[in-house]
PDBQT receptor file of N, H, CA, C and O in Angstrom, charges set to zero:
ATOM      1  N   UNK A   1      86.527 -30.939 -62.200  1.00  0.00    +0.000 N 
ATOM      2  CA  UNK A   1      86.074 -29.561 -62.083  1.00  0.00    +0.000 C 
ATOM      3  C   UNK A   1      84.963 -29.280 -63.090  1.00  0.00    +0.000 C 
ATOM      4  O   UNK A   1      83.921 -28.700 -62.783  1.00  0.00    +0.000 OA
ATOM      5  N   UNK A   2      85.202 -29.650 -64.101  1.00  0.00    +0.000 N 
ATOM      6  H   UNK A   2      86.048 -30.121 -64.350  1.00  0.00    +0.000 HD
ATOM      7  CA  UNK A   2      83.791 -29.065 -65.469  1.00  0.00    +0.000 C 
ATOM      8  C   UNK A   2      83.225 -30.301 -65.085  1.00  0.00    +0.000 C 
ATOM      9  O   UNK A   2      82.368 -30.460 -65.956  1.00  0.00    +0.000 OA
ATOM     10  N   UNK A   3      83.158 -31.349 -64.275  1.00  0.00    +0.000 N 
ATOM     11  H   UNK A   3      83.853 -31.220 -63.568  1.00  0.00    +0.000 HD
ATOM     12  CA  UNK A   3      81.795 -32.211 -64.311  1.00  0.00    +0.000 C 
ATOM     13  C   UNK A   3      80.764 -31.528 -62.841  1.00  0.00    +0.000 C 
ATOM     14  O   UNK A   3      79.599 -31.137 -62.910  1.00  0.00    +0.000 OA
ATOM     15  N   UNK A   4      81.529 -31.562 -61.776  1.00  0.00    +0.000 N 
ATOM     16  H   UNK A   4      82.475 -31.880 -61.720  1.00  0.00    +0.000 HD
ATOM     17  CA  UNK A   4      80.903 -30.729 -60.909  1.00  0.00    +0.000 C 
ATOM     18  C   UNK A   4      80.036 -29.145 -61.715  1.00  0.00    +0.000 C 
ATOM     19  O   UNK A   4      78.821 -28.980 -61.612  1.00  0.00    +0.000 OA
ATOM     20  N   UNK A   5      80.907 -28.201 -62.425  1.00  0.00    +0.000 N 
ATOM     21  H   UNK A   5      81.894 -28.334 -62.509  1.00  0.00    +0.000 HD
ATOM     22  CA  UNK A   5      80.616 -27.506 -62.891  1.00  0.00    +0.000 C 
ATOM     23  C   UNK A   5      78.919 -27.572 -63.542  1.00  0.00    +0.000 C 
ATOM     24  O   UNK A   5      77.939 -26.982 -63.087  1.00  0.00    +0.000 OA
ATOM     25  N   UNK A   6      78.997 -28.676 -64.972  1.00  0.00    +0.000 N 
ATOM     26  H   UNK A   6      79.793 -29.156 -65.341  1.00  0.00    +0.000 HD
ATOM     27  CA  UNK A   6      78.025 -29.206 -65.047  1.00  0.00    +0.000 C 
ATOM     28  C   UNK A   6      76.653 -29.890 -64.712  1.00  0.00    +0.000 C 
ATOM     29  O   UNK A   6      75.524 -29.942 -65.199  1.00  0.00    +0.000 OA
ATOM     30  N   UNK A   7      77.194 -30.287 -63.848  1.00  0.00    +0.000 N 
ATOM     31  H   UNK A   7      78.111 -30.245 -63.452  1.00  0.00    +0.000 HD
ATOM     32  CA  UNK A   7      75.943 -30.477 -62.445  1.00  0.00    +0.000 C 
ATOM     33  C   UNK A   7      75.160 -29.318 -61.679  1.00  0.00    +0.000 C 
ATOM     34  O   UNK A   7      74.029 -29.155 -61.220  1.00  0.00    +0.000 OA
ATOM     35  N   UNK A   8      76.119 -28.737 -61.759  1.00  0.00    +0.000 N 
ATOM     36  H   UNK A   8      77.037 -28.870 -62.132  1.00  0.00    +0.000 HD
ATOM     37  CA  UNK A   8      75.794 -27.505 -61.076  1.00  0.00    +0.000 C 
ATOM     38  C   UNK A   8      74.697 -26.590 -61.364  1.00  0.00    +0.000 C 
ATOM     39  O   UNK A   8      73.866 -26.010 -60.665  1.00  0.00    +0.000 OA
ATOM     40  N   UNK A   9      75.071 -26.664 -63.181  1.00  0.00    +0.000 N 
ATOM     41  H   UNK A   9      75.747 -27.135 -63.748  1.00  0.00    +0.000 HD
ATOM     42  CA  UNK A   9      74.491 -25.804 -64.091  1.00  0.00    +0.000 C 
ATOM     43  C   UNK A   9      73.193 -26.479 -64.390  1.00  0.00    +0.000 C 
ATOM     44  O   UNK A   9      72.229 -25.800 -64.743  1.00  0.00    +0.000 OA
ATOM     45  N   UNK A  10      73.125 -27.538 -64.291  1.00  0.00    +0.000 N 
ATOM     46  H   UNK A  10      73.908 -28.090 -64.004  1.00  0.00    +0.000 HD
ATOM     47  CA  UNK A  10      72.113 -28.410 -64.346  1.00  0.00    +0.000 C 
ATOM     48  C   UNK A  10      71.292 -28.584 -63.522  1.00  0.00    +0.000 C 
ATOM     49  O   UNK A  10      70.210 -29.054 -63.875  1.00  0.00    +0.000 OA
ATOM     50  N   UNK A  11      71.504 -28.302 -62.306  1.00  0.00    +0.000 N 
ATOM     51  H   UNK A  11      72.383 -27.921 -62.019  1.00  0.00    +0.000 HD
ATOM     52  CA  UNK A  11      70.680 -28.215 -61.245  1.00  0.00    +0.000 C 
ATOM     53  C   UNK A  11      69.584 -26.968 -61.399  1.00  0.00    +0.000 C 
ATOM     54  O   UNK A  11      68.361 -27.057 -61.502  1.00  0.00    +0.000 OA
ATOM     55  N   UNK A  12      70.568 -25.572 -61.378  1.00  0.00    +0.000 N 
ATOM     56  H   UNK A  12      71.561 -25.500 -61.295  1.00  0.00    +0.000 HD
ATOM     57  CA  UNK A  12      69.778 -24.492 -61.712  1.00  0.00    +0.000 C 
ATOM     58  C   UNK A  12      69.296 -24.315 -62.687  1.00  0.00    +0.000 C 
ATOM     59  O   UNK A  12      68.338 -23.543 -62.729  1.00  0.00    +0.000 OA
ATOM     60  N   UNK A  13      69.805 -25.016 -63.971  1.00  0.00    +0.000 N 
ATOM     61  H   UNK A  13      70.583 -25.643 -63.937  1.00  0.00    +0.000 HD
ATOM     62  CA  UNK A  13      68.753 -24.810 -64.844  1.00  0.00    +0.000 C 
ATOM     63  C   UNK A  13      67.418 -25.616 -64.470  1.00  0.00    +0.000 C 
ATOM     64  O   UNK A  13      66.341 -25.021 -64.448  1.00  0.00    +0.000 OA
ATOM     65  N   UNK A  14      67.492 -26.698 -64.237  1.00  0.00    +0.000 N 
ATOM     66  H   UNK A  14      68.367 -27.181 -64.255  1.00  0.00    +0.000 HD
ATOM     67  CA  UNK A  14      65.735 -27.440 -63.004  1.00  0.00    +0.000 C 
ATOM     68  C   UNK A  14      65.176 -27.179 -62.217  1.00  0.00    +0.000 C 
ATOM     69  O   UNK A  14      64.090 -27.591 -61.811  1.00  0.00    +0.000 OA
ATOM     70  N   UNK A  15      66.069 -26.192 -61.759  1.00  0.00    +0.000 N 
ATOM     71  H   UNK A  15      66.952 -25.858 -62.090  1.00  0.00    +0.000 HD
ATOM     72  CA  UNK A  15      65.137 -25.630 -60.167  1.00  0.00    +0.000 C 
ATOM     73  C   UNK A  15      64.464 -24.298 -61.334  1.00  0.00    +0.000 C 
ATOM     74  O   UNK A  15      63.293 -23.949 -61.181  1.00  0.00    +0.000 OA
ATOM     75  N   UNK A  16      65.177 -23.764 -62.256  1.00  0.00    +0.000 N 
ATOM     76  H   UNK A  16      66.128 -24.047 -62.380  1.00  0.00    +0.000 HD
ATOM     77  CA  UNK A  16      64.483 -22.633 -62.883  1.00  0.00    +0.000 C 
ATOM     78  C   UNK A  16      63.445 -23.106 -63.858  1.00  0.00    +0.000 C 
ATOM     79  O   UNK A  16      62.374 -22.503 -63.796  1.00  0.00    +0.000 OA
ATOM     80  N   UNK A  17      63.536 -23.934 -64.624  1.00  0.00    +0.000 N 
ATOM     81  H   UNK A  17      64.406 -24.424 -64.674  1.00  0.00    +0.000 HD
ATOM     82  CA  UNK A  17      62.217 -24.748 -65.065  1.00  0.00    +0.000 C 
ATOM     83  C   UNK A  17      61.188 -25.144 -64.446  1.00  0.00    +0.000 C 
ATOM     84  O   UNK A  17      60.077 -25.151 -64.975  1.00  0.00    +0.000 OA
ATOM     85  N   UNK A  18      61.412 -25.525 -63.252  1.00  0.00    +0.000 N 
ATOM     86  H   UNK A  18      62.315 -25.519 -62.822  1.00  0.00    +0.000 HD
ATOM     87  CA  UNK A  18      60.871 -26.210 -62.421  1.00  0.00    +0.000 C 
ATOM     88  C   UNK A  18      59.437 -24.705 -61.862  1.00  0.00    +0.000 C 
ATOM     89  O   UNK A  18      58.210 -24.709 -61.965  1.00  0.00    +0.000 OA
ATOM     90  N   UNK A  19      60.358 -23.705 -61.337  1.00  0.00    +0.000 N 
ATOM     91  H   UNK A  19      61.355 -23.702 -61.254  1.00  0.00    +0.000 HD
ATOM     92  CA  UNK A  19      60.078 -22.532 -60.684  1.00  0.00    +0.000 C 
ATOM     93  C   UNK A  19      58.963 -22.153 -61.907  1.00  0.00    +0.000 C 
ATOM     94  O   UNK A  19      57.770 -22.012 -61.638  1.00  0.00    +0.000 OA
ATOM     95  N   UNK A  20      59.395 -22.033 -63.025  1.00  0.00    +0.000 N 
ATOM     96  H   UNK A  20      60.364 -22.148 -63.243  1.00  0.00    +0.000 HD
ATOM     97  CA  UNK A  20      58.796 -21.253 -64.361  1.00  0.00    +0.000 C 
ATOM     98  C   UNK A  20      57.295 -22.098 -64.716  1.00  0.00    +0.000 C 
ATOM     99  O   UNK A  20      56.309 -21.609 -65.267  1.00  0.00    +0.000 OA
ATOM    100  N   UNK A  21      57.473 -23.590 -64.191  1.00  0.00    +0.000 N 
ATOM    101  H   UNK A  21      58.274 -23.987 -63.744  1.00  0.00    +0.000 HD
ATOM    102  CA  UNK A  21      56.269 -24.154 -64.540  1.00  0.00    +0.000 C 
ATOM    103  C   UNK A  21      55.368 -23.793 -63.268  1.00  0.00    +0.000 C 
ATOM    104  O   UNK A  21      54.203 -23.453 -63.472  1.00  0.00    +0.000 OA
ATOM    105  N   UNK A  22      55.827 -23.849 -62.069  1.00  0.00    +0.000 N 
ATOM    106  H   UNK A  22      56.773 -24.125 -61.904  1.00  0.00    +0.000 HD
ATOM    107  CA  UNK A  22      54.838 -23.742 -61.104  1.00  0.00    +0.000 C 
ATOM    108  C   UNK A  22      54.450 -22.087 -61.608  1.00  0.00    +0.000 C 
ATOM    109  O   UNK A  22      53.298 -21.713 -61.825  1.00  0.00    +0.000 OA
ATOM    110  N   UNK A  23      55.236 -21.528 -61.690  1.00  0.00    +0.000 N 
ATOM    111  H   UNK A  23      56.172 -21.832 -61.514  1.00  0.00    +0.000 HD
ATOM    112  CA  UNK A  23      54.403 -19.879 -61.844  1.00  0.00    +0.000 C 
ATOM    113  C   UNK A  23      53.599 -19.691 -63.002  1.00  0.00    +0.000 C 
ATOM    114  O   UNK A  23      52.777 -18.778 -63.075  1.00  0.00    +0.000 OA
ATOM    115  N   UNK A  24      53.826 -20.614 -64.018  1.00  0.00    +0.000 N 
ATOM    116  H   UNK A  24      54.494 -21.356 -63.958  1.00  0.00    +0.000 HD
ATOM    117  CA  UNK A  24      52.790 -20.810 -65.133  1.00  0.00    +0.000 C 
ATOM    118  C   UNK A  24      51.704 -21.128 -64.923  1.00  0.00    +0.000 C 
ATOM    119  O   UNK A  24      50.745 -20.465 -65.318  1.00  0.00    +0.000 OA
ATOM    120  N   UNK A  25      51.583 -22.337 -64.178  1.00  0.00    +0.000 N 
ATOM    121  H   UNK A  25      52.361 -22.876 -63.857  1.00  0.00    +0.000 HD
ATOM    122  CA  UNK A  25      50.495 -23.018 -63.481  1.00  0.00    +0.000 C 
ATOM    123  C   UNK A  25      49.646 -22.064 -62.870  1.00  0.00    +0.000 C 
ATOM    124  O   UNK A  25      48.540 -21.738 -63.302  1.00  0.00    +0.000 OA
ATOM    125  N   UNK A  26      50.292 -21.550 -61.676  1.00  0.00    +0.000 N 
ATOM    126  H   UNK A  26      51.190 -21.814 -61.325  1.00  0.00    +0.000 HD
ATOM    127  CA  UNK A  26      49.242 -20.223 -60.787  1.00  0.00    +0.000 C 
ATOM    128  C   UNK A  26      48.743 -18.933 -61.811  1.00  0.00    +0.000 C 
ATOM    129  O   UNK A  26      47.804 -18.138 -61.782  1.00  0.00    +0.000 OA
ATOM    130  N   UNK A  27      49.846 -19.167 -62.687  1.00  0.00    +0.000 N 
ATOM    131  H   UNK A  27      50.609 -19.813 -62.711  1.00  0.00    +0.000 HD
ATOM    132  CA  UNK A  27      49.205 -17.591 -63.479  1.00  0.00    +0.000 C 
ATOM    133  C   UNK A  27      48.299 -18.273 -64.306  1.00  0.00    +0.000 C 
ATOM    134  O   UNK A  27      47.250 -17.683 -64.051  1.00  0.00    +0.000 OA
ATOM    135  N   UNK A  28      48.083 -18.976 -64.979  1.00  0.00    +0.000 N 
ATOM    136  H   UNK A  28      48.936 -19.456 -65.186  1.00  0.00    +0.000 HD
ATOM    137  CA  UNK A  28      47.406 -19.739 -65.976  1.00  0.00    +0.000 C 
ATOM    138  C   UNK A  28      46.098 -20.248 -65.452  1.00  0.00    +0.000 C 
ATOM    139  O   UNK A  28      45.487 -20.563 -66.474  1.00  0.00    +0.000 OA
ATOM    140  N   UNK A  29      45.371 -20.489 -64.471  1.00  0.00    +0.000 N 
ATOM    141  H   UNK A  29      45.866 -20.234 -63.641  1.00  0.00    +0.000 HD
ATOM    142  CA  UNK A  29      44.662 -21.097 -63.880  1.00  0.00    +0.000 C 
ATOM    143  C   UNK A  29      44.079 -20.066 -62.605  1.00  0.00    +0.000 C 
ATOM    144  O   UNK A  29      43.422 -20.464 -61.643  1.00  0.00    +0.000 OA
ATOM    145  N   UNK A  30      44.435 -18.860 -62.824  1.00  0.00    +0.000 N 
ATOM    146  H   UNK A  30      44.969 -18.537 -63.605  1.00  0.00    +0.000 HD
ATOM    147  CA  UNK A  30      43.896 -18.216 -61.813  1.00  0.00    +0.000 C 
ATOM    148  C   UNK A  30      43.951 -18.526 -60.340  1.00  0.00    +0.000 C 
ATOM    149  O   UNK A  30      43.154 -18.034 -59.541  1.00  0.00    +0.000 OA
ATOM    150  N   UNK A  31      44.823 -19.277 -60.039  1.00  0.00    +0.000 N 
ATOM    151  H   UNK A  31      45.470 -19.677 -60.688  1.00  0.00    +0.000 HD
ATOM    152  CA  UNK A  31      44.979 -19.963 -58.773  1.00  0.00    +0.000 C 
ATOM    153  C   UNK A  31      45.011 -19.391 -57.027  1.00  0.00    +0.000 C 
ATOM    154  O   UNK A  31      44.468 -19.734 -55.977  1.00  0.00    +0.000 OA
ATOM    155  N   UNK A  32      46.378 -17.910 -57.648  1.00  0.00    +0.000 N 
ATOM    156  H   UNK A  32      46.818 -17.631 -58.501  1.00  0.00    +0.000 HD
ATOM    157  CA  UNK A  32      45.932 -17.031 -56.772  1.00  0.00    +0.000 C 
ATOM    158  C   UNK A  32      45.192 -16.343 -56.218  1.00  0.00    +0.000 C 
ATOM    159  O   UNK A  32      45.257 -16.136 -55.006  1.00  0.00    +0.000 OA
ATOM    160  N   UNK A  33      43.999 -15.650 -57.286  1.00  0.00    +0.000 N 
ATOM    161  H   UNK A  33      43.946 -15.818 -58.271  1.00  0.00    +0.000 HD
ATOM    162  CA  UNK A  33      42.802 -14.642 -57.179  1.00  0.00    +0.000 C 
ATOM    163  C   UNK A  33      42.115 -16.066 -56.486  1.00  0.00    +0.000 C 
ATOM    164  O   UNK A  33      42.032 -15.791 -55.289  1.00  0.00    +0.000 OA
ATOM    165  N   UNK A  34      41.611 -17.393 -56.684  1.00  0.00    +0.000 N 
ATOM    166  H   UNK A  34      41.678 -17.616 -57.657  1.00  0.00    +0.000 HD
ATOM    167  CA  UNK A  34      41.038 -17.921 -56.369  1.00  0.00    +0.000 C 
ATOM    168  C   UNK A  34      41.138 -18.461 -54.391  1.00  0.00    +0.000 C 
ATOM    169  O   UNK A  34      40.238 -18.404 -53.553  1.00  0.00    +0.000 OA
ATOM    170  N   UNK A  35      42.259 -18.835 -54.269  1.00  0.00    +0.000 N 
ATOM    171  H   UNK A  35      42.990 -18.882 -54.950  1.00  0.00    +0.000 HD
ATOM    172  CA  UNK A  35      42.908 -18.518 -52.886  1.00  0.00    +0.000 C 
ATOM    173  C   UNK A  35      42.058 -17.341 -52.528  1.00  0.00    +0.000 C 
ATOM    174  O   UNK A  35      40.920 -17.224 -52.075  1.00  0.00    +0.000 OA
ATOM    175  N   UNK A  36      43.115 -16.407 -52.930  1.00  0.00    +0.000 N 
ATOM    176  H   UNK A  36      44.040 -16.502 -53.298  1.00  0.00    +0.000 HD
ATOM    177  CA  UNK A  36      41.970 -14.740 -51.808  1.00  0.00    +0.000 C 
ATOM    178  C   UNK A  36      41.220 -15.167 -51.853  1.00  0.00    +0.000 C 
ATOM    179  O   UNK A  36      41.139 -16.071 -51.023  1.00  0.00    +0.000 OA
ATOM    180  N   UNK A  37      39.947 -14.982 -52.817  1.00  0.00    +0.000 N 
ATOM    181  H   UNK A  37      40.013 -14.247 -53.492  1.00  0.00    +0.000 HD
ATOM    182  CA  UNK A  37      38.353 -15.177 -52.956  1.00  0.00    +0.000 C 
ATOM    183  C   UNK A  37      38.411 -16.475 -51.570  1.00  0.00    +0.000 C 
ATOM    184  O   UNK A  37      37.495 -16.356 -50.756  1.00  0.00    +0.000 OA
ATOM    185  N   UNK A  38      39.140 -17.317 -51.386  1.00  0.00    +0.000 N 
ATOM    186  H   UNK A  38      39.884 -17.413 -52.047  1.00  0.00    +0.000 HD
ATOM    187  CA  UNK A  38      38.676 -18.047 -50.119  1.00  0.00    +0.000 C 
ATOM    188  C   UNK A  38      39.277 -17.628 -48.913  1.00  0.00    +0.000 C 
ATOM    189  O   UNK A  38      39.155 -18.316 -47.899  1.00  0.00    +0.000 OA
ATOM    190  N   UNK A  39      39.836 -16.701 -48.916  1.00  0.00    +0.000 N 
ATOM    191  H   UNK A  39      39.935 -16.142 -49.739  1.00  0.00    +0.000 HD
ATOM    192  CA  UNK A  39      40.577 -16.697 -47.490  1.00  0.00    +0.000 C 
ATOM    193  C   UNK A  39      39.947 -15.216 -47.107  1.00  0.00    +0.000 C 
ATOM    194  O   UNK A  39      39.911 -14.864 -45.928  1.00  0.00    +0.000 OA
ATOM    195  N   UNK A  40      39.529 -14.500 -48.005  1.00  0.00    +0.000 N 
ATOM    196  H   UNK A  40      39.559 -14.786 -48.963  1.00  0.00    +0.000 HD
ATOM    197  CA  UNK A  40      38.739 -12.833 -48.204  1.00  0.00    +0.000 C 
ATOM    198  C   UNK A  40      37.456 -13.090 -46.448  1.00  0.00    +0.000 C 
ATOM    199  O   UNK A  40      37.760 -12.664 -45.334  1.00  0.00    +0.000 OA
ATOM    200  N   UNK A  41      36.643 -13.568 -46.654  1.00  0.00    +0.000 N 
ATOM    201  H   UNK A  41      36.397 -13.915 -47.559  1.00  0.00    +0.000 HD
ATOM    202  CA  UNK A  41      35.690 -14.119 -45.498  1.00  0.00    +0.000 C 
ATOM    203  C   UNK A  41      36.579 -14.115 -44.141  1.00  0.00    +0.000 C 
ATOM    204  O   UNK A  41      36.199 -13.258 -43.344  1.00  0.00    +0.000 OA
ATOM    205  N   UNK A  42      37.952 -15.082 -43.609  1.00  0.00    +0.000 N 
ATOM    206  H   UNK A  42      38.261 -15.778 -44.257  1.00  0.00    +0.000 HD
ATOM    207  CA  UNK A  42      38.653 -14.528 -42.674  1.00  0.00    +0.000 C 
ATOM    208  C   UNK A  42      39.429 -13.249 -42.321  1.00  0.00    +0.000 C 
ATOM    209  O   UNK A  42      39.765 -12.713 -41.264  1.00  0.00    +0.000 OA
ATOM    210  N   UNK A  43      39.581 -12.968 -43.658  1.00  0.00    +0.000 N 
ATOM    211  H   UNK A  43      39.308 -13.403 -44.516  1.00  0.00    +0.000 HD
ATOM    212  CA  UNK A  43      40.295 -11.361 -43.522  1.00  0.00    +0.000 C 
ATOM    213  C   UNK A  43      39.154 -10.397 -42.914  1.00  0.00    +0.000 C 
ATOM    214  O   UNK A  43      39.100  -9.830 -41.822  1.00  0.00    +0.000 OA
ATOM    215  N   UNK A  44      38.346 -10.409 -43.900  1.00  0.00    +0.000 N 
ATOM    216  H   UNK A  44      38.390 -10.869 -44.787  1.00  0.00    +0.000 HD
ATOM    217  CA  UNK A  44      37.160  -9.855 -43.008  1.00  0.00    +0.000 C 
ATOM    218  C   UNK A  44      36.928  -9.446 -42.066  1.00  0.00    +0.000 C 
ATOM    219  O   UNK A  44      36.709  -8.307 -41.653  1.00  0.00    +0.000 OA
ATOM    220  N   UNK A  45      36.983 -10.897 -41.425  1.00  0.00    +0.000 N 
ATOM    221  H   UNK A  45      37.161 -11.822 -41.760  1.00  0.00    +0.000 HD
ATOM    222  CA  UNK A  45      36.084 -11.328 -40.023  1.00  0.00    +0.000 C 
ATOM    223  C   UNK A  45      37.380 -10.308 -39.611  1.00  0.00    +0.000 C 
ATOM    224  O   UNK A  45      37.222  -9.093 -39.727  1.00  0.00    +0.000 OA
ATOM    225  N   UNK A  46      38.765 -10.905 -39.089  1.00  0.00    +0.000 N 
ATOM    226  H   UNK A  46      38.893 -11.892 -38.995  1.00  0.00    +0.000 HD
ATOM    227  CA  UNK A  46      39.766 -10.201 -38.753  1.00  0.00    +0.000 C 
ATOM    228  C   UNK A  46      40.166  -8.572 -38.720  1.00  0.00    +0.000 C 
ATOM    229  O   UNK A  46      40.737  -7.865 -37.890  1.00  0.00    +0.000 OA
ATOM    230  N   UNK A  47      39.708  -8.389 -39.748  1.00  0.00    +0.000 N 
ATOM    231  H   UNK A  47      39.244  -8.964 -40.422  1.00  0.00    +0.000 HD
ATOM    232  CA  UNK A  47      39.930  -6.644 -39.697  1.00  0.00    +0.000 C 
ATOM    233  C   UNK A  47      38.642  -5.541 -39.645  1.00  0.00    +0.000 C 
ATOM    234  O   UNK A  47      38.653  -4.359 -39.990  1.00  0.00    +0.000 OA
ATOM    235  N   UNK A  48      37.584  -6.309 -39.116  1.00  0.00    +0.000 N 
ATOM    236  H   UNK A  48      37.575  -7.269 -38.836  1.00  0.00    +0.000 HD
ATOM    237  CA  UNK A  48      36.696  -6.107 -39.122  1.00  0.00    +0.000 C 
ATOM    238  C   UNK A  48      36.663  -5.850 -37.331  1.00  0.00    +0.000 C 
ATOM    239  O   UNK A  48      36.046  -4.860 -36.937  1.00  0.00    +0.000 OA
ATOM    240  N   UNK A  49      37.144  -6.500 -36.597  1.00  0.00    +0.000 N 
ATOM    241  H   UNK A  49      37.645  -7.304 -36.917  1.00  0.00    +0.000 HD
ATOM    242  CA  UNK A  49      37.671  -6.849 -35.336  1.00  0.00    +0.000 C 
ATOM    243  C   UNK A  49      38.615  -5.854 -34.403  1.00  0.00    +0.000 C 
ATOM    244  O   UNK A  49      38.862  -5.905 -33.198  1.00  0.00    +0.000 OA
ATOM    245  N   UNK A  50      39.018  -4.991 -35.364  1.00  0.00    +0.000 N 
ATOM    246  H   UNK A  50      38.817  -4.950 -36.343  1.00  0.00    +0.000 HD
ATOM    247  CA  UNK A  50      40.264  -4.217 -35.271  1.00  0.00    +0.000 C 
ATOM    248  C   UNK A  50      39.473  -2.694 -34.682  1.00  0.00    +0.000 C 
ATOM    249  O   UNK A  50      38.386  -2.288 -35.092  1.00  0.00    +0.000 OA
ATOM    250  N   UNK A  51      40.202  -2.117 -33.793  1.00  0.00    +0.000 N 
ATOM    251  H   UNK A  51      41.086  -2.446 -33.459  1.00  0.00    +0.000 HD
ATOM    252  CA  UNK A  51      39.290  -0.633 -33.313  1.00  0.00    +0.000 C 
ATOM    253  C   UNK A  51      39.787   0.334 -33.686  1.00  0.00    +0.000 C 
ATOM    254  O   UNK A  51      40.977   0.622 -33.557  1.00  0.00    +0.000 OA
ATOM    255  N   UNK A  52      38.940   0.981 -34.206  1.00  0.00    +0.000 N 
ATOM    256  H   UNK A  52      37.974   0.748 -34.310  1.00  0.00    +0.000 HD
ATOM    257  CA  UNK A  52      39.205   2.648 -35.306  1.00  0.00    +0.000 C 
ATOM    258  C   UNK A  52      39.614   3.488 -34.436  1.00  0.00    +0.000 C 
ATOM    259  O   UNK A  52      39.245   3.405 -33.264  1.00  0.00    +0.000 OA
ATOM    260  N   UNK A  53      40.494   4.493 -34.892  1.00  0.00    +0.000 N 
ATOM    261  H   UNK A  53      40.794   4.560 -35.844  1.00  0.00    +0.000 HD
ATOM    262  CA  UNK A  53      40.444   5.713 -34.056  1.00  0.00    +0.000 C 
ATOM    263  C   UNK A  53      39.989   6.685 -35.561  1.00  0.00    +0.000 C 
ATOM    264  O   UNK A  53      40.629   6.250 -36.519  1.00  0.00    +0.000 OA
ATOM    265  N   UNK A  54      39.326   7.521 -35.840  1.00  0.00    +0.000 N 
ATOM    266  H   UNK A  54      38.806   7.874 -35.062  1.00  0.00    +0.000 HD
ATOM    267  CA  UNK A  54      38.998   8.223 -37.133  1.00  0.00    +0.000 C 
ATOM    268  C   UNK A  54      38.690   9.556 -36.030  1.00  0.00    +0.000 C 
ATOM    269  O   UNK A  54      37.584  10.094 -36.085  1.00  0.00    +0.000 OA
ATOM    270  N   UNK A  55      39.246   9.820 -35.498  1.00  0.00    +0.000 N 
ATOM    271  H   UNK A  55      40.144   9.383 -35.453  1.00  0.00    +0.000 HD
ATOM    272  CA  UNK A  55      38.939  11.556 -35.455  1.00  0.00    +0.000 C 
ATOM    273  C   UNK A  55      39.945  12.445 -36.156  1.00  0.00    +0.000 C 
ATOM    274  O   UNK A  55      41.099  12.090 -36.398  1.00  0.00    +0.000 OA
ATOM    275  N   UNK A  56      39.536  13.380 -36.401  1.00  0.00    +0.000 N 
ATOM    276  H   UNK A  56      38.599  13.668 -36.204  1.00  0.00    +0.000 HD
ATOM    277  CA  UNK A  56      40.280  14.264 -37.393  1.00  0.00    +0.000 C 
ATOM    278  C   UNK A  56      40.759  15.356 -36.444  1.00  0.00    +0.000 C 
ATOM    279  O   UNK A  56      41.425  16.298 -36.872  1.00  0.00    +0.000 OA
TER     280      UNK A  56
């Protein structure tokens, strides 16, 4: 029972290290803003595409 236990605890503590470095990584490196800035040009195009109704 406390070795399963242990494993257990051990697991989530790696998946949470694990989690904490990748979100370090993206925050640290601007990774996200950099994404948009490339995908911004299809959004664009896409909602650009889309038909207004604006009457008041």
């Amino acid at each position: 029972m406390k070795k399963t236990l242990l494993k257990i605890l051990l697991y989530v503590l790696t998946g949470g290290l694990a989690f904490f470095v990748v979100t370090f990584t993206v925050y640290f490196f601007n990774i996200d803003m950099k994404m948009t800035s490339m995908i911004e040009p299809l959004l664009l195009k896409w909602y650009d595409r889309i038909p207004r109704d604006q009457h008041l």
